[in-house]
mmCIF file of the N, C-alpha and C atoms, coordinates in Angstrom:
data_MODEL
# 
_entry.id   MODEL 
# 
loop_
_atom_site.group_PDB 
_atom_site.id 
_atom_site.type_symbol 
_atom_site.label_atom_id 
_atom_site.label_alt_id 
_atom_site.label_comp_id 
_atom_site.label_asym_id 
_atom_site.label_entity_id 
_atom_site.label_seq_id 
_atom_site.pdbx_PDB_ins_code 
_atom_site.Cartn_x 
_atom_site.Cartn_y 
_atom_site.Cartn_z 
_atom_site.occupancy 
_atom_site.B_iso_or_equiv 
_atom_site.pdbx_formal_charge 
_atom_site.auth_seq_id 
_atom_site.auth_comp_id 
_atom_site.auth_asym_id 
_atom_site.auth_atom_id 
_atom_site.pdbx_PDB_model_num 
ATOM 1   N N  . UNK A 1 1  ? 40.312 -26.703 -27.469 1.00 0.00 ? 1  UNK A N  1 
ATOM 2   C CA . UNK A 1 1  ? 41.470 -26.392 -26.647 1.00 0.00 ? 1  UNK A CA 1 
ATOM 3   C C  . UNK A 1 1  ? 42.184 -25.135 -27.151 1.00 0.00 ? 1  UNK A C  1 
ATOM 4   N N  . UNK A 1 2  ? 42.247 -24.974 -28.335 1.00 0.00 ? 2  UNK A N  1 
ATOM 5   C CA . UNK A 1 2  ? 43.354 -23.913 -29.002 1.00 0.00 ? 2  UNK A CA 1 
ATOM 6   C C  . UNK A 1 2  ? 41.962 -22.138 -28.592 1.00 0.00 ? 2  UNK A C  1 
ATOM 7   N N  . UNK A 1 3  ? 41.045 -22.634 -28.520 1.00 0.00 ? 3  UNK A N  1 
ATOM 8   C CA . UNK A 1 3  ? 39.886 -21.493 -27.929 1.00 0.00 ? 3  UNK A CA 1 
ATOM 9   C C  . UNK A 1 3  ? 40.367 -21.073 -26.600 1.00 0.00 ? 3  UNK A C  1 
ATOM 10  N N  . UNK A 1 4  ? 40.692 -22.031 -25.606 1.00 0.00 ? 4  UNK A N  1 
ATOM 11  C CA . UNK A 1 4  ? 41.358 -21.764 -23.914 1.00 0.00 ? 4  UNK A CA 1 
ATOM 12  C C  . UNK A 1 4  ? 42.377 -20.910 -24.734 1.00 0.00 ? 4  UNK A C  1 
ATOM 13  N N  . UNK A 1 5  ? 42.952 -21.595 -24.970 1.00 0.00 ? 5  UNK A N  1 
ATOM 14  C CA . UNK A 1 5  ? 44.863 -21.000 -25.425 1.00 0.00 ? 5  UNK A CA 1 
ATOM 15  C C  . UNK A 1 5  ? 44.702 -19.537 -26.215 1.00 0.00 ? 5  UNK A C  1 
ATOM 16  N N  . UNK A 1 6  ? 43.725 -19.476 -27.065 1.00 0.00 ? 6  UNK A N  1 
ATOM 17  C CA . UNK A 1 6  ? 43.630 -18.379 -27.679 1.00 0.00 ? 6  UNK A CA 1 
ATOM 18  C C  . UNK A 1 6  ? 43.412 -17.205 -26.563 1.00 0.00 ? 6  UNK A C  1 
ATOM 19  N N  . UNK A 1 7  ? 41.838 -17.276 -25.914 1.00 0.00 ? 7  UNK A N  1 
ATOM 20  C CA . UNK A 1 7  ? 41.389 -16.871 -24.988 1.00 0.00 ? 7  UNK A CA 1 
ATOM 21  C C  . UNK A 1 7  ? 42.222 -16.317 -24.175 1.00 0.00 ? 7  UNK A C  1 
ATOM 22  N N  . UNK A 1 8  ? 42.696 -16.782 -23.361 1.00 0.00 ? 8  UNK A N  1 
ATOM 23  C CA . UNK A 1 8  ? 43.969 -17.285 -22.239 1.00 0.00 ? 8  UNK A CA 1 
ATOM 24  C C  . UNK A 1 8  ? 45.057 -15.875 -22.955 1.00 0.00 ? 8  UNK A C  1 
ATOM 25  N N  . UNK A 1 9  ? 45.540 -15.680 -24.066 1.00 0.00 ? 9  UNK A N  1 
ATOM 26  C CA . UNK A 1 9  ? 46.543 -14.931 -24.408 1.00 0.00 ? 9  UNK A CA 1 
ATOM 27  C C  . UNK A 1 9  ? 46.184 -13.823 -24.433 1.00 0.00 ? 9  UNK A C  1 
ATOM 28  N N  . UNK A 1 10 ? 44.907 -13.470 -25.349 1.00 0.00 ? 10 UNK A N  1 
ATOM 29  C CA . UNK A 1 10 ? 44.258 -12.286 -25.205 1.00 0.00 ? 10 UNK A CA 1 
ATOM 30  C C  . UNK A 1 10 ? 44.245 -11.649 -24.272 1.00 0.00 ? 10 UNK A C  1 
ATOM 31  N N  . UNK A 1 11 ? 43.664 -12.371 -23.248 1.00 0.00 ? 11 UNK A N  1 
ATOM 32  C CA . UNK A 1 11 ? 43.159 -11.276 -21.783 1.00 0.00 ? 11 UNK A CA 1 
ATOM 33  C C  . UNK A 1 11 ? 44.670 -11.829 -21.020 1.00 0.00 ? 11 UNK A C  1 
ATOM 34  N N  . UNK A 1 12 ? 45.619 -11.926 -20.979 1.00 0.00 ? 12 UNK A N  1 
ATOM 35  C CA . UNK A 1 12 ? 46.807 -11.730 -20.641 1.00 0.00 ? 12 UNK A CA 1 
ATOM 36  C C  . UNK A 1 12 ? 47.407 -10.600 -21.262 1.00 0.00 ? 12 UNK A C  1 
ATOM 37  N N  . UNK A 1 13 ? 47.727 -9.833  -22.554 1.00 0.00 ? 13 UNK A N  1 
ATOM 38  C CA . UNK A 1 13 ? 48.148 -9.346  -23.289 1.00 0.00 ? 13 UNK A CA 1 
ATOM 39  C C  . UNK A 1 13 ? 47.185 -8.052  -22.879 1.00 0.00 ? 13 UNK A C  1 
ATOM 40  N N  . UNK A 1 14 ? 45.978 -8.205  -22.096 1.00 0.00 ? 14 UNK A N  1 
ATOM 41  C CA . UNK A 1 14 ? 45.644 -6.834  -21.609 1.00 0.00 ? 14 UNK A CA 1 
ATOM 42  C C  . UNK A 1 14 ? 46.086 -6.427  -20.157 1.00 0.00 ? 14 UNK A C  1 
ATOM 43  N N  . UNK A 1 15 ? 46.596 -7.246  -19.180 1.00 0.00 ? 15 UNK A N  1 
ATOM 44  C CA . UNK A 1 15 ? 47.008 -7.123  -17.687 1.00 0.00 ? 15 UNK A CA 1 
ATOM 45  C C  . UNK A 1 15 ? 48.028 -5.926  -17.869 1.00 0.00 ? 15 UNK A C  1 
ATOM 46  N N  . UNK A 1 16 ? 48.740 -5.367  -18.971 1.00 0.00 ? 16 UNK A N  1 
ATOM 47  C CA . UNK A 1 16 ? 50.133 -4.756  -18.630 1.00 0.00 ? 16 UNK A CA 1 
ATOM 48  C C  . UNK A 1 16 ? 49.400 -3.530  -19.103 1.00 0.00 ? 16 UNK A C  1 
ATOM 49  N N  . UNK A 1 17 ? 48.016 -3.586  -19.626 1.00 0.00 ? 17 UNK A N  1 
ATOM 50  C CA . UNK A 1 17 ? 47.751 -2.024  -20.114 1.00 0.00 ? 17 UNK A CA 1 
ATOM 51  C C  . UNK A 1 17 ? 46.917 -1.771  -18.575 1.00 0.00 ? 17 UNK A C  1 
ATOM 52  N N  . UNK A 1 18 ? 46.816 -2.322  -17.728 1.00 0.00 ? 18 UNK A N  1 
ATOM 53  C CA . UNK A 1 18 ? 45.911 -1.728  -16.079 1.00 0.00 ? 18 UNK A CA 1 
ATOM 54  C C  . UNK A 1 18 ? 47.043 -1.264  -15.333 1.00 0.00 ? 18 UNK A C  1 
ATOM 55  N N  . UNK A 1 19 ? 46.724 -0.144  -14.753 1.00 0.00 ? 19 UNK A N  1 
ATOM 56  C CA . UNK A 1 19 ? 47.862 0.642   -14.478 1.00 0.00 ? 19 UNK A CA 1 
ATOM 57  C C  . UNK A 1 19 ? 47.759 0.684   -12.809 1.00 0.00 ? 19 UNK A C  1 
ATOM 58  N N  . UNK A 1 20 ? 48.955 -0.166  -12.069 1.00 0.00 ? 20 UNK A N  1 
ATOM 59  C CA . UNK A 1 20 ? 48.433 -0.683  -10.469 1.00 0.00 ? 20 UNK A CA 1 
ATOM 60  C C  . UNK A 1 20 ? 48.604 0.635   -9.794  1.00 0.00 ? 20 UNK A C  1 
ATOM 61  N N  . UNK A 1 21 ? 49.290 1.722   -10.111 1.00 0.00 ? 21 UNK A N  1 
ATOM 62  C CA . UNK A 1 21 ? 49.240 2.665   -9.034  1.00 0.00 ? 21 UNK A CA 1 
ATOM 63  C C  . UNK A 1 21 ? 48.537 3.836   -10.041 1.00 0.00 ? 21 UNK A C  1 
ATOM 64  N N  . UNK A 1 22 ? 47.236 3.759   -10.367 1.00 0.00 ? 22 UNK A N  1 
ATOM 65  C CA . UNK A 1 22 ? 46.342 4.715   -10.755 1.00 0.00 ? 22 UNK A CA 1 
ATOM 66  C C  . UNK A 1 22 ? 45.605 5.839   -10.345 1.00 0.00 ? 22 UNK A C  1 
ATOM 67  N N  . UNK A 1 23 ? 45.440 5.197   -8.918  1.00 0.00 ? 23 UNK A N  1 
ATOM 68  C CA . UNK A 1 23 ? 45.017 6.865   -7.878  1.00 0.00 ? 23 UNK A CA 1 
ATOM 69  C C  . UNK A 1 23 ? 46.032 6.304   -7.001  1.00 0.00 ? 23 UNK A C  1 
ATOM 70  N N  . UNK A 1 24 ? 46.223 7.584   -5.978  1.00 0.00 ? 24 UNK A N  1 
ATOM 71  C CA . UNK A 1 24 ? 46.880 7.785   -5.022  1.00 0.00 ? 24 UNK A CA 1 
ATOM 72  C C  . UNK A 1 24 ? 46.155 6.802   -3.785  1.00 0.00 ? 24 UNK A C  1 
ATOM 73  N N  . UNK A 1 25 ? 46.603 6.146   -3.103  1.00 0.00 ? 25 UNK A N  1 
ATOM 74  C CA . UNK A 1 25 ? 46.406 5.585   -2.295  1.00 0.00 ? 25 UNK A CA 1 
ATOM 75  C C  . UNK A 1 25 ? 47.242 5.537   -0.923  1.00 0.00 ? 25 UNK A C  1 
ATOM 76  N N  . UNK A 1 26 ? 46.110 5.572   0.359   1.00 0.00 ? 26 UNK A N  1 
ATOM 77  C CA . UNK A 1 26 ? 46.447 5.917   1.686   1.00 0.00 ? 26 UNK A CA 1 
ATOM 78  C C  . UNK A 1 26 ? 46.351 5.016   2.568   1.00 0.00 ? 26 UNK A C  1 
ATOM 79  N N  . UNK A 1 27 ? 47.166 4.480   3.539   1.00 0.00 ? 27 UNK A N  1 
ATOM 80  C CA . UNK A 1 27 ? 47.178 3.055   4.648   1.00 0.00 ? 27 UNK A CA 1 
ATOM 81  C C  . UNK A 1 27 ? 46.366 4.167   5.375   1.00 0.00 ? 27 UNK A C  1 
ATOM 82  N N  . UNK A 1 28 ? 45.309 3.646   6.332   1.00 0.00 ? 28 UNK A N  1 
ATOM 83  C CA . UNK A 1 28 ? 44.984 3.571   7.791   1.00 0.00 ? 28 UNK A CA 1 
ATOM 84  C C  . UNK A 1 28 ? 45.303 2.416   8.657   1.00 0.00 ? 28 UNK A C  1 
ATOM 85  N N  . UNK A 1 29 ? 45.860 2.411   9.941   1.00 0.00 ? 29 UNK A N  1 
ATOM 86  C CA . UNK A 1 29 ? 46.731 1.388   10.559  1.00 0.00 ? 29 UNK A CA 1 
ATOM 87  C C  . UNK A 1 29 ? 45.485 1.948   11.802  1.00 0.00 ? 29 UNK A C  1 
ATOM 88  N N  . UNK A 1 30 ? 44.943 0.962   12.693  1.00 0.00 ? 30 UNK A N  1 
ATOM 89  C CA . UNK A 1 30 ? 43.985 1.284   13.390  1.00 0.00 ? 30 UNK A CA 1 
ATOM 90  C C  . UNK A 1 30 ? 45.078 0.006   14.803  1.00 0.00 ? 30 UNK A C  1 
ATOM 91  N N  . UNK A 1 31 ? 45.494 0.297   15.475  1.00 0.00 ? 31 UNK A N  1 
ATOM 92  C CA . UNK A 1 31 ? 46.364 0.037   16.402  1.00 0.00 ? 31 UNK A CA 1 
ATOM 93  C C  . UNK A 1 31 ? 45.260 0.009   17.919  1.00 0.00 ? 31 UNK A C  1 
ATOM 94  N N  . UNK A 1 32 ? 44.996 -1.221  18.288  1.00 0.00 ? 32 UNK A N  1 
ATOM 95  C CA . UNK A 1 32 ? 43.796 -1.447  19.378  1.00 0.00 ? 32 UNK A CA 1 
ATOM 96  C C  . UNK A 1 32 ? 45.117 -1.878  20.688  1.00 0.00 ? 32 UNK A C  1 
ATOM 97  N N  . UNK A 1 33 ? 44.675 -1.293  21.088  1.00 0.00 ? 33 UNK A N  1 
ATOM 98  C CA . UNK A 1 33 ? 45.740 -0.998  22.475  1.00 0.00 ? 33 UNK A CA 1 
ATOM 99  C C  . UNK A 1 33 ? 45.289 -0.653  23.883  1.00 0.00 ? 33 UNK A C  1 
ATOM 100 N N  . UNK A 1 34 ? 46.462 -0.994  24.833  1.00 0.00 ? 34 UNK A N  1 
ATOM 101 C CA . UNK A 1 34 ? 45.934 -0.716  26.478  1.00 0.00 ? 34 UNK A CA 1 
ATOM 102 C C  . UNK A 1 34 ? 47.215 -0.243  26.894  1.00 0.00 ? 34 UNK A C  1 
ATOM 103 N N  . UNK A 1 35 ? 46.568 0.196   28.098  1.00 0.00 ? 35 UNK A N  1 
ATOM 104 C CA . UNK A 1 35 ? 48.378 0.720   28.836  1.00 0.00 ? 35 UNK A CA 1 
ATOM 105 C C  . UNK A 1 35 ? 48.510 -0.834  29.794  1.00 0.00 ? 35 UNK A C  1 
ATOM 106 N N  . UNK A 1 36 ? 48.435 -1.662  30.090  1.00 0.00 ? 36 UNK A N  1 
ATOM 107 C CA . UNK A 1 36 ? 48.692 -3.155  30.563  1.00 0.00 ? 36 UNK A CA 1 
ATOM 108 C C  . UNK A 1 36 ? 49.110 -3.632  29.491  1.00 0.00 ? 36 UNK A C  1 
ATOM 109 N N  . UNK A 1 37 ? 49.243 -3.493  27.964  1.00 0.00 ? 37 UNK A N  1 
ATOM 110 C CA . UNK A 1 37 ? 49.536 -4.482  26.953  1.00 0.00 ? 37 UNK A CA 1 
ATOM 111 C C  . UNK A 1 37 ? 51.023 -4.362  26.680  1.00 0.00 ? 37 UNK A C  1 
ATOM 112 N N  . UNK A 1 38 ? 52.051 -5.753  26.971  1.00 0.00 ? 38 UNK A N  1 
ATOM 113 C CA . UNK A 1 38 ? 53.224 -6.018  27.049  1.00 0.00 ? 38 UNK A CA 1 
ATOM 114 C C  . UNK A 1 38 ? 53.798 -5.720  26.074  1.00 0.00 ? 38 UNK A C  1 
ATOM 115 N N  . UNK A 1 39 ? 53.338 -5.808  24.665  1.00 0.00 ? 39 UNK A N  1 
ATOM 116 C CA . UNK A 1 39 ? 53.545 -5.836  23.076  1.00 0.00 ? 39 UNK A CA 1 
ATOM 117 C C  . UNK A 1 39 ? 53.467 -4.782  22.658  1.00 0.00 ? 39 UNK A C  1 
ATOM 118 N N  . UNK A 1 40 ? 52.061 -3.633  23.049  1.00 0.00 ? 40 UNK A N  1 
ATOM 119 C CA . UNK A 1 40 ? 52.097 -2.616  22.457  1.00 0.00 ? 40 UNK A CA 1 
ATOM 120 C C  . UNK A 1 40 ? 53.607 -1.418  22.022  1.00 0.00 ? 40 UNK A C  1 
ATOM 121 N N  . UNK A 1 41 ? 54.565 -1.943  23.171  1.00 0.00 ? 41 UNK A N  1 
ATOM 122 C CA . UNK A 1 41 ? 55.266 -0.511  22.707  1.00 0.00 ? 41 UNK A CA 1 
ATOM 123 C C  . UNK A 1 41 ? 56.030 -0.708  21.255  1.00 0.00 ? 41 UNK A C  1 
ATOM 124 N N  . UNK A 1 42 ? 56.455 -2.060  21.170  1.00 0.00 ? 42 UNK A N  1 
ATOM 125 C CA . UNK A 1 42 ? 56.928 -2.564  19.592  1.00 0.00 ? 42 UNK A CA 1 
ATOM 126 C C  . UNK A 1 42 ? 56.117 -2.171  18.536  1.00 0.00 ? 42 UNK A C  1 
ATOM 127 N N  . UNK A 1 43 ? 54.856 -2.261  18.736  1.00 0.00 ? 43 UNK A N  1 
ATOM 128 C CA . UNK A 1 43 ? 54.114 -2.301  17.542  1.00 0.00 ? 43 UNK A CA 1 
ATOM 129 C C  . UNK A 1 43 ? 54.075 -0.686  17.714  1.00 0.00 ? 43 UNK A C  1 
ATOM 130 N N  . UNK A 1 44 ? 53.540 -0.082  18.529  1.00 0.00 ? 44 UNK A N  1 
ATOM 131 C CA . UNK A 1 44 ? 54.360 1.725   18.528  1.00 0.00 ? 44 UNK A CA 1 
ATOM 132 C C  . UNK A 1 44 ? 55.754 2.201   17.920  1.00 0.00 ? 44 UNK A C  1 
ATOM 133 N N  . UNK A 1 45 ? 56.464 1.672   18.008  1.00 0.00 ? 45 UNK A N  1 
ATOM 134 C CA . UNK A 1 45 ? 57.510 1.712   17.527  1.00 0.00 ? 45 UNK A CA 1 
ATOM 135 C C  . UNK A 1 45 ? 57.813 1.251   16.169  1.00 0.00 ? 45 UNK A C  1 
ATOM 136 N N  . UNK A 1 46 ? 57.184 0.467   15.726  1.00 0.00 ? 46 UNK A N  1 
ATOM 137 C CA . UNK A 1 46 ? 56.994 0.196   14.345  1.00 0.00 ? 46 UNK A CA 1 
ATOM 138 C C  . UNK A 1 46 ? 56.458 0.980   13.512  1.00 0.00 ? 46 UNK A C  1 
ATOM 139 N N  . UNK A 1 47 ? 54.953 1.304   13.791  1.00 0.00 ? 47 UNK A N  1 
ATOM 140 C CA . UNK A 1 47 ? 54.286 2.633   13.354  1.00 0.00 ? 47 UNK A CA 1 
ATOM 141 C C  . UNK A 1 47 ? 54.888 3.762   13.136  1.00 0.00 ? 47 UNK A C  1 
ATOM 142 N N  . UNK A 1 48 ? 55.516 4.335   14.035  1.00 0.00 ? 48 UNK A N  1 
ATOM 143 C CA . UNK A 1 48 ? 56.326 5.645   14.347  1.00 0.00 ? 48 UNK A CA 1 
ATOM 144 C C  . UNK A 1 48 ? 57.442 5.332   13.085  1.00 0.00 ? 48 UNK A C  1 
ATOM 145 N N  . UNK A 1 49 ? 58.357 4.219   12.868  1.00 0.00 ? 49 UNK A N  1 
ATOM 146 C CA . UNK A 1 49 ? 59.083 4.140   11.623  1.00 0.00 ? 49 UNK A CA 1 
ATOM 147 C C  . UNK A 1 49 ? 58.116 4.063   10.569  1.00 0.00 ? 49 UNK A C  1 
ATOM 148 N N  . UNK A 1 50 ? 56.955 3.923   10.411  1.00 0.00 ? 50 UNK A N  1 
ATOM 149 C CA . UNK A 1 50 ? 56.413 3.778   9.281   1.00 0.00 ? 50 UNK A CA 1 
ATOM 150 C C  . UNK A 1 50 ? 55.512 5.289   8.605   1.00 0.00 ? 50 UNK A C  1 
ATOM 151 N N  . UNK A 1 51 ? 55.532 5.639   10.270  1.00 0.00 ? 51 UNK A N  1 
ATOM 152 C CA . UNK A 1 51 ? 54.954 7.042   9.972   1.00 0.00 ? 51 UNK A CA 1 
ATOM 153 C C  . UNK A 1 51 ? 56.428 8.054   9.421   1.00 0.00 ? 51 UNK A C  1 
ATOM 154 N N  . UNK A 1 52 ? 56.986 7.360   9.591   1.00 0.00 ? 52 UNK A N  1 
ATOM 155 C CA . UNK A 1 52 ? 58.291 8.436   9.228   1.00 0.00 ? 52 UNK A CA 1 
ATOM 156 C C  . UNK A 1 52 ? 58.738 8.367   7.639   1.00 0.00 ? 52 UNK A C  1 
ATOM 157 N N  . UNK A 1 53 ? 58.641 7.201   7.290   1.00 0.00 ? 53 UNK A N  1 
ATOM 158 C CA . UNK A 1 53 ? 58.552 6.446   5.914   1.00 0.00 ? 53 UNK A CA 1 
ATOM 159 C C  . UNK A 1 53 ? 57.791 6.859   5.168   1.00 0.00 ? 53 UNK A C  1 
ATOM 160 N N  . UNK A 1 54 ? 56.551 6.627   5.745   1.00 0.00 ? 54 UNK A N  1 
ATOM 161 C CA . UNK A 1 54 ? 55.433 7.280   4.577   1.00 0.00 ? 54 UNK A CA 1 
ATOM 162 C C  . UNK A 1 54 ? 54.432 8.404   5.264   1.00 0.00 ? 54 UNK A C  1 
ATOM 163 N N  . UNK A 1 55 ? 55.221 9.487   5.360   1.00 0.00 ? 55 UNK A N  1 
ATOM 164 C CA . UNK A 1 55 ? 54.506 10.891  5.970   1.00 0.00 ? 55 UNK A CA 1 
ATOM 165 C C  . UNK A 1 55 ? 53.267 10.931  5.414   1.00 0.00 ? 55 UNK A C  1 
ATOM 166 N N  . UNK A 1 56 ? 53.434 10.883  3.850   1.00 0.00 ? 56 UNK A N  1 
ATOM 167 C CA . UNK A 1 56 ? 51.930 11.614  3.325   1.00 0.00 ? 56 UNK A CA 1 
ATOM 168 C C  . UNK A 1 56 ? 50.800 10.290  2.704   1.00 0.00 ? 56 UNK A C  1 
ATOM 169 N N  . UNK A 1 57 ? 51.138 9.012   3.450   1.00 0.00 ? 57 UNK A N  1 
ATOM 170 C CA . UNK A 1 57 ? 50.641 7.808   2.576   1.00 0.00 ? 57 UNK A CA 1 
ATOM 171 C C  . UNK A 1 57 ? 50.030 7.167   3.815   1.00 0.00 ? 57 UNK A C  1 
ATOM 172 N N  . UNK A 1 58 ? 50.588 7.329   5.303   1.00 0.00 ? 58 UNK A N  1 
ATOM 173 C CA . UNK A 1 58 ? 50.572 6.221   6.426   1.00 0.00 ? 58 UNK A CA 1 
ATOM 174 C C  . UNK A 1 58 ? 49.908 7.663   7.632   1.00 0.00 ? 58 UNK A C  1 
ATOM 175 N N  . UNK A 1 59 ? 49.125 6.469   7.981   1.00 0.00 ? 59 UNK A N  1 
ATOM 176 C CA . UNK A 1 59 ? 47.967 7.527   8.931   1.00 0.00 ? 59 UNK A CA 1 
ATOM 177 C C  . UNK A 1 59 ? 47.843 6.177   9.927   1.00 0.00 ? 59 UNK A C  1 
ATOM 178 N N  . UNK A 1 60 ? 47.861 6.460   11.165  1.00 0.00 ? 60 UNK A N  1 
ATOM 179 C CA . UNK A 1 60 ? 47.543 5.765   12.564  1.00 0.00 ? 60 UNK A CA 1 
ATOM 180 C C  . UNK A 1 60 ? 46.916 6.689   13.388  1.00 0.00 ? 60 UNK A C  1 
ATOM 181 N N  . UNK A 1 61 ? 45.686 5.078   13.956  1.00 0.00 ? 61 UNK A N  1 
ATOM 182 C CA . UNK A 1 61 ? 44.824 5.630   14.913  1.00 0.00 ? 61 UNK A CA 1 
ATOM 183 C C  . UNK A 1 61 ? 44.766 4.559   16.273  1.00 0.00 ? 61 UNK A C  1 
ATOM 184 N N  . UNK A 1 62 ? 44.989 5.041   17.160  1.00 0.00 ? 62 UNK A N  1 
ATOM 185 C CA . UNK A 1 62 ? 44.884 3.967   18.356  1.00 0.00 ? 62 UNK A CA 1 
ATOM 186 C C  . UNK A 1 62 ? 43.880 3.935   18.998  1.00 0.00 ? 62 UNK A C  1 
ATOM 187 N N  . UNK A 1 63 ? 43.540 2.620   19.360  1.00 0.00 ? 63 UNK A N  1 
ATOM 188 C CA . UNK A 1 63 ? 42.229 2.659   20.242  1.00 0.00 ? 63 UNK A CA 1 
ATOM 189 C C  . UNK A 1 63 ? 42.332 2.120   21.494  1.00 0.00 ? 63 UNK A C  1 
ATOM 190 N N  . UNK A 1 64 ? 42.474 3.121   22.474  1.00 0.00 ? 64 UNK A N  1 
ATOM 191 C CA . UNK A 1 64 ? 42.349 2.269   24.091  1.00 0.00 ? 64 UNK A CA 1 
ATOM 192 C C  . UNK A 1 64 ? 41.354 1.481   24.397  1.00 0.00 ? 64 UNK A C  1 
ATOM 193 N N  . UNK A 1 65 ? 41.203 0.118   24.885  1.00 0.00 ? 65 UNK A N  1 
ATOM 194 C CA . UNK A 1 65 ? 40.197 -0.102  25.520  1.00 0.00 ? 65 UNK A CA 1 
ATOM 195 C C  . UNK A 1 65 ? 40.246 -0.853  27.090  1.00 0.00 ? 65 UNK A C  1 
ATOM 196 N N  . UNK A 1 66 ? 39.165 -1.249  27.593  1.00 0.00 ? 66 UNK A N  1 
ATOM 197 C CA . UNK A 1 66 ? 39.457 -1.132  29.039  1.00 0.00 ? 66 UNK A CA 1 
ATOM 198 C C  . UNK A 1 66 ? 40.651 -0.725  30.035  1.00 0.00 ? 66 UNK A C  1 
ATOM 199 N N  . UNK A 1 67 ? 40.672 0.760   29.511  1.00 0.00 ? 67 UNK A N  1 
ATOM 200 C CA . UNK A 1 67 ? 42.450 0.994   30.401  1.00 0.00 ? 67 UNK A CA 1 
ATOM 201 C C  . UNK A 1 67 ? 41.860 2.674   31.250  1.00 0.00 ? 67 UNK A C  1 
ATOM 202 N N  . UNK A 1 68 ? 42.592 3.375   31.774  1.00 0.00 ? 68 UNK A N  1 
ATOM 203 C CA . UNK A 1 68 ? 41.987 4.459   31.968  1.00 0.00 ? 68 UNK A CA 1 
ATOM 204 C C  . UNK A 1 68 ? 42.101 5.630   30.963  1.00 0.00 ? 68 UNK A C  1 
ATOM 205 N N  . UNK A 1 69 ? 42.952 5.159   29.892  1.00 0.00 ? 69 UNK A N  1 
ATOM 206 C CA . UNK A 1 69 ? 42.628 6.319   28.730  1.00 0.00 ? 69 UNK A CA 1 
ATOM 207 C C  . UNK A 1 69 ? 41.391 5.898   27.727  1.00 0.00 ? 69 UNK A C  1 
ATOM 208 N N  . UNK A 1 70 ? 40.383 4.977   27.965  1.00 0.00 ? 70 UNK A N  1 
ATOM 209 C CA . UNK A 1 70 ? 39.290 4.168   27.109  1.00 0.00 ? 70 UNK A CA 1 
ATOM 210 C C  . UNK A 1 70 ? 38.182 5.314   27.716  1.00 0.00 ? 70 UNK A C  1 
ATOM 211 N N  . UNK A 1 71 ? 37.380 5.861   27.206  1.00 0.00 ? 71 UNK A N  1 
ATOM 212 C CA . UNK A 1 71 ? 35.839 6.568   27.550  1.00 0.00 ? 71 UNK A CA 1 
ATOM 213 C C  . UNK A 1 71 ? 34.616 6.051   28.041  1.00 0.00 ? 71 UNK A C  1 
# 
């Protein structure tokens, strides 16, 4: 038991030397959308504050589908 406990402290006593923001890291927000969808403009509107928040961190991409902006 005192082997767990030993164990157990060690590799705890290494968690504070891993460093959580080590590279730079970037959101992609992939936003699946229609022009019929009741909800979409909130969740647009959310984005747009988030794109404002995090200019150089927050990236959105929308995807139409069956609407007339879909290919």
């Amino acid at each position: 038991m005192k082997l767990v406990q030993l164990t157990t402290l060690a590799l705890s006593a290494l968690l504070p030397c891993v460093a959580v923001d080590a590279a730079p890291r970037k959101v992609i927000c992939e936003n699946f959308t229609a022009t019929w969808c009741g909800y979409c403009p909130d969740v647009a509107n959310g984005i747009i504050m988030l794109l404002d928040e995090f200019p150089d961190n927050f990236y959105s991409m929308q995807v139409h589908g069956s609407d007339s902006y879909s290919t």
